[in-house]
DOMI-837057 format. One record per residue (C-alpha): residue number from 1; residue in three letters; x, y, z. Coordinates in Angstrom, 3 decimals, always signed. Each point is the difference from the previous one (the first is absolute). Example, Ala and Ser with C-alpha at 12.3 -4.5 7.8 and 13.67 -1.06 7.14 Angstrom:
! DOMI-837057
  pos  code        c1        c2        c3
    1   ALA   +12.300    -4.500    +7.800
    2   SER    +1.370    +3.440    -0.660
END
This chain:
! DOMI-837057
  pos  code        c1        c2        c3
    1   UNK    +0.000    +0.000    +0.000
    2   UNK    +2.692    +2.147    +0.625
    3   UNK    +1.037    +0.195    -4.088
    4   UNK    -3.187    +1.412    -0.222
    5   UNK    +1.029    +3.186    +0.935
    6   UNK    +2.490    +0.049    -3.094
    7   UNK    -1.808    -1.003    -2.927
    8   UNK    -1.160    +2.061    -3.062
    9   UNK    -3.571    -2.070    -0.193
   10   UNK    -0.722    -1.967    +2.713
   11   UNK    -3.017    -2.591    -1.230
   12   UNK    -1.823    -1.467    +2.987
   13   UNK    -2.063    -3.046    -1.079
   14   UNK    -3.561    -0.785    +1.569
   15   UNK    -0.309    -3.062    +2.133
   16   UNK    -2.775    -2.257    -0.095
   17   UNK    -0.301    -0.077    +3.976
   18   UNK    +0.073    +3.717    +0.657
   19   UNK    +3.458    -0.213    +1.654
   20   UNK    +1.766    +3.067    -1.627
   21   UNK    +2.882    +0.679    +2.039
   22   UNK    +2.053    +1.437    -2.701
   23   UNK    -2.505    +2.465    -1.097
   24   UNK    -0.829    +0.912    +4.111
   25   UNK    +3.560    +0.578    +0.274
   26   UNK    -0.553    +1.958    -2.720
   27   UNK    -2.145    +2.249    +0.773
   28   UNK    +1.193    -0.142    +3.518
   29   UNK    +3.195    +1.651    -1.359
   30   UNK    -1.247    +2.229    -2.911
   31   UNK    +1.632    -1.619    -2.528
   32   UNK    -1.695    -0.446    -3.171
   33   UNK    -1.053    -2.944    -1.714
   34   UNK    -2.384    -1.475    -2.182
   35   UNK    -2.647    -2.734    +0.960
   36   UNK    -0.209    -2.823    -2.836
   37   UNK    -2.105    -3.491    +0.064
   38   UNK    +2.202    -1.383    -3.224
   39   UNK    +3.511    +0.667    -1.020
   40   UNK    -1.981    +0.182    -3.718
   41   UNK    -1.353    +2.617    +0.765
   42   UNK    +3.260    +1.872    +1.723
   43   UNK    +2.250    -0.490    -3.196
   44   UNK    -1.710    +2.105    -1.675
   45   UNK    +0.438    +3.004    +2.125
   46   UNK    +3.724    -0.692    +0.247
   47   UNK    +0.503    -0.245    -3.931
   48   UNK    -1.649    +3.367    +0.072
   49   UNK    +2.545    +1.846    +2.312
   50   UNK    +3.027    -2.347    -2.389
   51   UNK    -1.107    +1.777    -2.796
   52   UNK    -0.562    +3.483    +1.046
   53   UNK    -4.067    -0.008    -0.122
   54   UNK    -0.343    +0.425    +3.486
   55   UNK    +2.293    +1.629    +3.027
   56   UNK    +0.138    -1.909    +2.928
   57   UNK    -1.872    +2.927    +1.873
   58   UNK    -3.140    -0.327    -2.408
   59   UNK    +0.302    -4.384    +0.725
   60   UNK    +0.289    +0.925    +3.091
   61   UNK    -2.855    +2.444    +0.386
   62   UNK    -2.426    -2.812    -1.484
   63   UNK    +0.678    -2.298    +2.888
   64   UNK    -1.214    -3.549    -1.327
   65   UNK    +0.099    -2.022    -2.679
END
């Protein structure tokens, strides 16, 4: 959790039981992150900010994927 602090993205998946300690720690902490259920679904957000569509203020802003 620590590392957290340090990345550019930090993509928190959803658990099935609820038990979200990365994205409590999170929030906890203020650090940013975004929620996603799939890593399908998170690829494409990354491949945006790789190619320049996106900053990683705007991915960020969105929040989930």
């Amino acid at each position: 959790m620590s590392a957290a602090k340090h990345a550019d993205i930090l993509f928190v998946k959803r658990t099935e039981s609820g038990e979200d300690d990365l994205a409590q720690y999170c929030v906890r902490e203020g650090i940013r992150h975004i929620l996603f259920d799939d890593f399908s679904k998170a690829f494409p957000i990354v491949q945006s900010v790789v190619v320049g569509e996106k900053t990683v203020d705007e991915v960020l802003s969105a929040g989930s994927s």
